[in-house]
C-alpha positions as CSV (number, residue, x, y, z in Angstrom):
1,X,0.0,0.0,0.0
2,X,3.1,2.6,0.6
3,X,4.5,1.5,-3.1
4,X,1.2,2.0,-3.9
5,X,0.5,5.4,-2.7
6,X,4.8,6.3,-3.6
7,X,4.4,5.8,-7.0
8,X,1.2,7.7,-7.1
9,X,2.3,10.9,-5.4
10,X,5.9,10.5,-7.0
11,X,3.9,10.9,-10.9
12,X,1.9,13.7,-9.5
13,X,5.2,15.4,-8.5
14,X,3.7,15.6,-4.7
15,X,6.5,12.9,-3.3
16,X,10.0,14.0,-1.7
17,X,12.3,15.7,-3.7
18,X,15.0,13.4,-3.2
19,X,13.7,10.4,-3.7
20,X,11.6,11.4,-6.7
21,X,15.0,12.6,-8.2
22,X,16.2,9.4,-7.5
23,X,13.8,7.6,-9.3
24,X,14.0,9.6,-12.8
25,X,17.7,9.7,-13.0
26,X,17.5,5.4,-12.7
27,X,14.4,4.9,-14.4
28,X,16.7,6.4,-17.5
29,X,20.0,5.0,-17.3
30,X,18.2,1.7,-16.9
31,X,15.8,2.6,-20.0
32,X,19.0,3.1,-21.8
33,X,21.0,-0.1,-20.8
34,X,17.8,-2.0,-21.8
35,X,17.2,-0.6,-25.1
36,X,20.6,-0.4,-26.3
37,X,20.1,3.6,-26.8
38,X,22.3,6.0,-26.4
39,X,21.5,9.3,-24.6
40,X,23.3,12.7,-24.0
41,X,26.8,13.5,-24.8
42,X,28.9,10.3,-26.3
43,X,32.1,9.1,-25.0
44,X,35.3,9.5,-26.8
45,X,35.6,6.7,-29.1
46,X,31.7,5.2,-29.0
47,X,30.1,5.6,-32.2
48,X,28.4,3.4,-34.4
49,X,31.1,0.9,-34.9
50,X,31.2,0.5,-30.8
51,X,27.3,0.0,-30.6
52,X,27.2,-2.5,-34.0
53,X,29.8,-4.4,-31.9
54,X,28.3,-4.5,-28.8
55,X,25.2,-6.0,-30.6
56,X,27.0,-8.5,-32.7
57,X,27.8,-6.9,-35.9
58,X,30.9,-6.6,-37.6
59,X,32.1,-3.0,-37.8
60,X,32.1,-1.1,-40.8
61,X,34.9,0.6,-42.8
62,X,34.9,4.6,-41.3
63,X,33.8,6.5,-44.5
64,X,36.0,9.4,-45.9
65,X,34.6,12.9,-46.4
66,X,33.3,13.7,-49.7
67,X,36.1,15.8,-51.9
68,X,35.6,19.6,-52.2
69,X,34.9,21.1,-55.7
70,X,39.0,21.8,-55.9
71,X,40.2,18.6,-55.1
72,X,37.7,17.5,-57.6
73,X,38.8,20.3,-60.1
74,X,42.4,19.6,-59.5
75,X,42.5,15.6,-58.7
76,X,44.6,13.4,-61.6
77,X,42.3,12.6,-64.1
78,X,43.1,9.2,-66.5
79,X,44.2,9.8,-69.9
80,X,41.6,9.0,-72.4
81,X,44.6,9.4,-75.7
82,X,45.6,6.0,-76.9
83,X,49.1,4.8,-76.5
84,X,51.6,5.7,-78.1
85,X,53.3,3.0,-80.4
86,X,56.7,2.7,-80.4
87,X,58.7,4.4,-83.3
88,X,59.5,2.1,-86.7
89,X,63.4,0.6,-86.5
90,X,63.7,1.1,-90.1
91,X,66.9,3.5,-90.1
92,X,65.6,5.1,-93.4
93,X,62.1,6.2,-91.4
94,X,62.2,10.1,-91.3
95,X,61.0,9.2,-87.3
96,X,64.2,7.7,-86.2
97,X,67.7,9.4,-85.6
98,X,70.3,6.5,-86.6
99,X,74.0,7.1,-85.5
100,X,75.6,8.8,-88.2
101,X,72.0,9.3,-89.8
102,X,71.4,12.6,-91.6
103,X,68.3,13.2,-93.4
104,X,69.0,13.7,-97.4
105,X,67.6,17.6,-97.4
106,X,70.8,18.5,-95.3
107,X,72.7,16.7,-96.9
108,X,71.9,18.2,-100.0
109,X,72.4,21.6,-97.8
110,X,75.6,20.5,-96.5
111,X,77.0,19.6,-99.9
112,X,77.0,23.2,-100.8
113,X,74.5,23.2,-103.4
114,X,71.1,24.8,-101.8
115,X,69.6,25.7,-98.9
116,X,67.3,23.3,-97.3
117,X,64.1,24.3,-98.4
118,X,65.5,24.2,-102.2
119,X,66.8,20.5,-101.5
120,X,63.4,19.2,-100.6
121,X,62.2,20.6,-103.9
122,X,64.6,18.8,-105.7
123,X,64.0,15.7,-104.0
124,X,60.5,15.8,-104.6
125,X,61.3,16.2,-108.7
126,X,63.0,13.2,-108.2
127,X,66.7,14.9,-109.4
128,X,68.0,12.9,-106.7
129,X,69.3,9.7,-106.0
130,X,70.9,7.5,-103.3
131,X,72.8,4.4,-104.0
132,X,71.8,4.8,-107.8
133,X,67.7,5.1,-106.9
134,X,65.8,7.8,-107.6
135,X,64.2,9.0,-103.8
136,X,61.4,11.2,-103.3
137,X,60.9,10.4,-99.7
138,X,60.6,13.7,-97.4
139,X,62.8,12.8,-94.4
140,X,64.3,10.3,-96.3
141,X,68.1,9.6,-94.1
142,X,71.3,9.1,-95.7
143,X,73.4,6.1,-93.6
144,X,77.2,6.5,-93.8
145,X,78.6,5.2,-96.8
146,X,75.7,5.4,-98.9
147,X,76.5,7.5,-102.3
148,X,74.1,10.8,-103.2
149,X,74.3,12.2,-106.7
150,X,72.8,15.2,-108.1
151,X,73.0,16.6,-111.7
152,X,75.6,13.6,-112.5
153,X,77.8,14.3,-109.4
154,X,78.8,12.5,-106.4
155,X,77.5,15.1,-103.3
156,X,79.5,14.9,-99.9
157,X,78.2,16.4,-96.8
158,X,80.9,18.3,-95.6
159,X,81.6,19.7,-92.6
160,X,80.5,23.5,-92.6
161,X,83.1,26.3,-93.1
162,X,82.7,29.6,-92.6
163,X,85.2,32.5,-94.4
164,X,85.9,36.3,-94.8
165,X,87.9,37.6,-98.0
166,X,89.1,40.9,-98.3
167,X,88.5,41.1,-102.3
168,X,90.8,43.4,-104.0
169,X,89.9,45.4,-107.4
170,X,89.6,42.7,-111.3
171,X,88.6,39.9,-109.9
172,X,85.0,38.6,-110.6
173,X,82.3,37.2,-107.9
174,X,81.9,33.8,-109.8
175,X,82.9,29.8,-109.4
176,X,83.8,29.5,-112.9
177,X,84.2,32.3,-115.8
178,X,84.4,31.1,-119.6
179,X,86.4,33.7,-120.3
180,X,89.0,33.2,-118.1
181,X,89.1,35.8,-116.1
182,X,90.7,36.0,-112.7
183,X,87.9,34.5,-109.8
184,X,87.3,35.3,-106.3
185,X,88.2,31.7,-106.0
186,X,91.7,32.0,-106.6
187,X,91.7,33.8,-103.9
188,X,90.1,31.9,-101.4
189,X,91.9,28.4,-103.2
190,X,93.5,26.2,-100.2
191,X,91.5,27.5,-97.6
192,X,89.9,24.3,-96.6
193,X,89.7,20.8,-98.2
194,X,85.5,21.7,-98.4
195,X,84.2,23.3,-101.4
196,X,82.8,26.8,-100.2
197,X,80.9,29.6,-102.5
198,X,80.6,33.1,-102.4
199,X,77.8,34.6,-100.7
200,X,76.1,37.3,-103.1
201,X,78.6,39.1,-105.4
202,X,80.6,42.3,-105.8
203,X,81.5,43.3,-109.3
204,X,84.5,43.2,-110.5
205,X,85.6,46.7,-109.6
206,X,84.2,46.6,-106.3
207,X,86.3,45.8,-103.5
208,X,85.5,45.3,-99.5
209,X,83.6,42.3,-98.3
210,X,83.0,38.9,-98.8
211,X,81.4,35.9,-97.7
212,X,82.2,32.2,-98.2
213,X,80.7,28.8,-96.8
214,X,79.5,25.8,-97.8
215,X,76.6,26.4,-95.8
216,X,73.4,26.6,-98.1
217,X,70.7,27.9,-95.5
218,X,72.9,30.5,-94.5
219,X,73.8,31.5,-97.6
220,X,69.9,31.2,-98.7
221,X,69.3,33.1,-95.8
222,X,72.1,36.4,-96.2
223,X,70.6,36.9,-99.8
224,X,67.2,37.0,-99.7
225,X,65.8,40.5,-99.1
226,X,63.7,39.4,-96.3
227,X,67.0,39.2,-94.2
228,X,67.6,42.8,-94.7
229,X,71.0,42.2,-94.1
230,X,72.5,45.7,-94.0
231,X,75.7,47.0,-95.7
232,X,78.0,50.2,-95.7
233,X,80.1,51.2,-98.5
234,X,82.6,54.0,-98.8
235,X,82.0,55.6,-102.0
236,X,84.7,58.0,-104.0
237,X,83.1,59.8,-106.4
238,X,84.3,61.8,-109.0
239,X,82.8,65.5,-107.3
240,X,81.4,66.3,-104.2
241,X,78.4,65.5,-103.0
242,X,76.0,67.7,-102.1
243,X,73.4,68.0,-99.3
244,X,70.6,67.9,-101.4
245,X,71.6,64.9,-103.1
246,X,72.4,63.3,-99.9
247,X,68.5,64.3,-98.4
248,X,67.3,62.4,-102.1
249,X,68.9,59.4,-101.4
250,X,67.6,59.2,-97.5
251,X,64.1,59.8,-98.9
252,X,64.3,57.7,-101.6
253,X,64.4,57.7,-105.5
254,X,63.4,55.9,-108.7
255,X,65.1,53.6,-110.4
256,X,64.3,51.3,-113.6
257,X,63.5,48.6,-111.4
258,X,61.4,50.3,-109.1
259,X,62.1,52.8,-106.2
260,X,65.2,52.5,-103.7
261,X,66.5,54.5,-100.5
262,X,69.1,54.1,-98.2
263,X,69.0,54.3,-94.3
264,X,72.4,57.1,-94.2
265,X,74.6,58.5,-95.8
266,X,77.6,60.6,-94.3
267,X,80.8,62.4,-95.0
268,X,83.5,59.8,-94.0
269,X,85.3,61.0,-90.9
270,X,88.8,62.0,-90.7
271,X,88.5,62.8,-94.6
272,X,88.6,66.6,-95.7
273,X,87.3,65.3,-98.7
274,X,83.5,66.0,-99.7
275,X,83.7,63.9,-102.8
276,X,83.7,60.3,-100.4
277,X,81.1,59.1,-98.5
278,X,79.5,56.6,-96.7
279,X,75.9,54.5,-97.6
280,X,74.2,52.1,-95.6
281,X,71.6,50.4,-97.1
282,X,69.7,46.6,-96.8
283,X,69.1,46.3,-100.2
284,X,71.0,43.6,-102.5
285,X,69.5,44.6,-105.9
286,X,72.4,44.3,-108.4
287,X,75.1,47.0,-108.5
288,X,72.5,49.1,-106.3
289,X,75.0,51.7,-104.8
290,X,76.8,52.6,-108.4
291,X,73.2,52.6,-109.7
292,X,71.9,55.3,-107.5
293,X,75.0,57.6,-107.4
294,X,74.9,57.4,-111.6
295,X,71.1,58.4,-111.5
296,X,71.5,62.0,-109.5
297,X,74.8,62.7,-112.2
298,X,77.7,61.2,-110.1
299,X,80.7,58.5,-111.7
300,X,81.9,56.5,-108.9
301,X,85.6,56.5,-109.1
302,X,86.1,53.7,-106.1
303,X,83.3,51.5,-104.2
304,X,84.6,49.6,-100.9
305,X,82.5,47.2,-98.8
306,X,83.7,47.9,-95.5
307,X,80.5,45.6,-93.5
308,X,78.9,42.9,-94.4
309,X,75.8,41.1,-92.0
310,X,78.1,43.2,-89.5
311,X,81.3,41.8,-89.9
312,X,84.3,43.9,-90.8
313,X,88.1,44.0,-92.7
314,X,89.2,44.9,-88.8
315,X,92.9,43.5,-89.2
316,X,92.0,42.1,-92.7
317,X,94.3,43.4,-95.4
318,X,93.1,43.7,-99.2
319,X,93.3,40.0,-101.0
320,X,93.5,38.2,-97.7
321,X,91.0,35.9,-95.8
322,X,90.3,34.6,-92.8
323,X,87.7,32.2,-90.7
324,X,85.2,33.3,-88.8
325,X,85.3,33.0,-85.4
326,X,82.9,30.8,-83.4
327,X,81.0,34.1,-81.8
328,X,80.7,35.2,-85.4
329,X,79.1,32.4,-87.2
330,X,76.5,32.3,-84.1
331,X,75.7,36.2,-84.9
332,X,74.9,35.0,-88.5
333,X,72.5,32.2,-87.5
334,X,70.6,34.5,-85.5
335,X,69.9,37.1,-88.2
């Protein structure tokens, strides 16, 4: 009858405080331990792994947190491109650098006869053969040993040589002359066991100067007026030369094929002398500087090429030559 009469006044909230406490703070921890369920704050380490194995369960694997948008953005991503086969072993393949390999264009270059770009034109036209056949493969590669021919001659890839000549006045800019006539390549005979070529020309009565390799790209490349390869000349002429002339010339004039300036033209210092002078000028049109001089009334006595490409006859006397330094044939292939 007291349990009775306990209970009763304890769920009407009418029983003693303590033991009414009492009875709430058991009646939950014993709900809990019966149920399994946790309640309030959790201890360090319980989770749902500790209550799965408490009830039998093997525990899970603990599961990552999802990637953020940049590690998504920025995460290694699998290459969809196929693979990449291996490259042929044919040593004549245009893909494959044998030892000793060079492709047949260079050659070509090497040999003295053309740039590259001129060689692959001739290859193409089938004027070119290799060990007797006729080859028209781009990228085609010659192996050591095997024999090239162009225009019924045995080519040799030589090793490139590089030289300056002082040229002196008579002698012509050519290989060969029918007539006879004394060549810049008397001059330049015994420099090297390669066969070099003059780059451009000066006539026969121009001095100053010149160029010679076996090099056909650079030689391609010093020519063509898209180089721009400047000059300077000193000029004697046979009266002085006025300023008005001078101011013509700077802003240009008219010849028979087509109009032509130069970028200066000066009185040569240390020269009381107002009948020599000095042009620069890019252009490589044919006897250009004589040309213009003739066209305002003026007979050019002597013409000198004193820079070329910007090299000069520093220590260089008239009908000599020399090779061109290593620092010098790097200028030239980055004009």
């Amino acid at each position: 009858m007291e349990r009775k009469n306990y209970r009763r006044e304890g769920g009407e909230g009418k029983g003693p405080k303590g033991p009414e406490t009492k009875t709430k703070r058991v009646g939950a921890a014993s709900g809990a331990k019966r149920s399994g369920a946790t309640y309030g704050a959790k201890k360090p380490g319980a989770g749902a792994n500790s209550g799965s194995k408490r009830d039998g369960i093997s525990p899970r694997k603990e599961r990552t947190a999802p990637k953020t948008q940049n590690e998504r953005d920025f995460a290694p991503k699998k290459s969809s491109a196929p693979r990449r086969e291996k490259p042929s072993p044919n040593p004549k393949s245009g893909d494959v650098e044998k030892k000793g390999a060079i492709r047949l264009n260079k050659y070509i270059a090497h040999a003295g006869i053309c740039s590259r770009r001129e060689a692959d034109k001739l290859i193409s036209a089938g004027s070119v053969t290799v060990n007797g056949k006729v080859v028209t493969e781009m990228g085609y590669q010659v192996m050591p040993g095997d024999v090239v021919n162009y225009g019924g001659e045995t080519l040799r890839s030589e090793k490139l040589r590089y030289f300056l000549l002082n040229k002196p006045k008579g002698f012509i800019t050519t290989v060969d002359d029918p007539q006879e006539r004394q060549t810049v390549m008397m001059l330049i005979d015994g420099a090297c066991p390669e066969r070099i070529y003059p780059v451009g020309r000066l006539d026969r009565a121009t001095t100053g100067l010149l160029l010679f390799t076996n090099d056909g790209d650079m030689a391609k490349k010093l020519t063509h007026p898209s180089s721009n390869i400047y000059k300077i000349y000193h000029v004697e002429l046979d009266k002085p030369v006025t300023k008005e002339d001078m101011r013509k010339m700077m802003e240009g004039i008219t010849l028979d094929d087509g109009p032509i300036h130069v970028d200066d033209v000066q009185y040569v210092d240390g020269m009381n002398d107002k009948r020599v002078v000095g042009v620069e000028l890019h252009s490589g049109k044919n006897r250009i500087v004589r040309r213009i001089f003739e066209s305002l009334g003026y007979n050019v006595h002597k013409l000198d090429r004193v820079v070329f490409a910007g090299l000069t006859k520093k220590d260089l006397p008239r009908g000599r030559y020399r090779e061109l330094t290593e620092k010098e044939i790097n200028y030239l292939k980055m004009i």
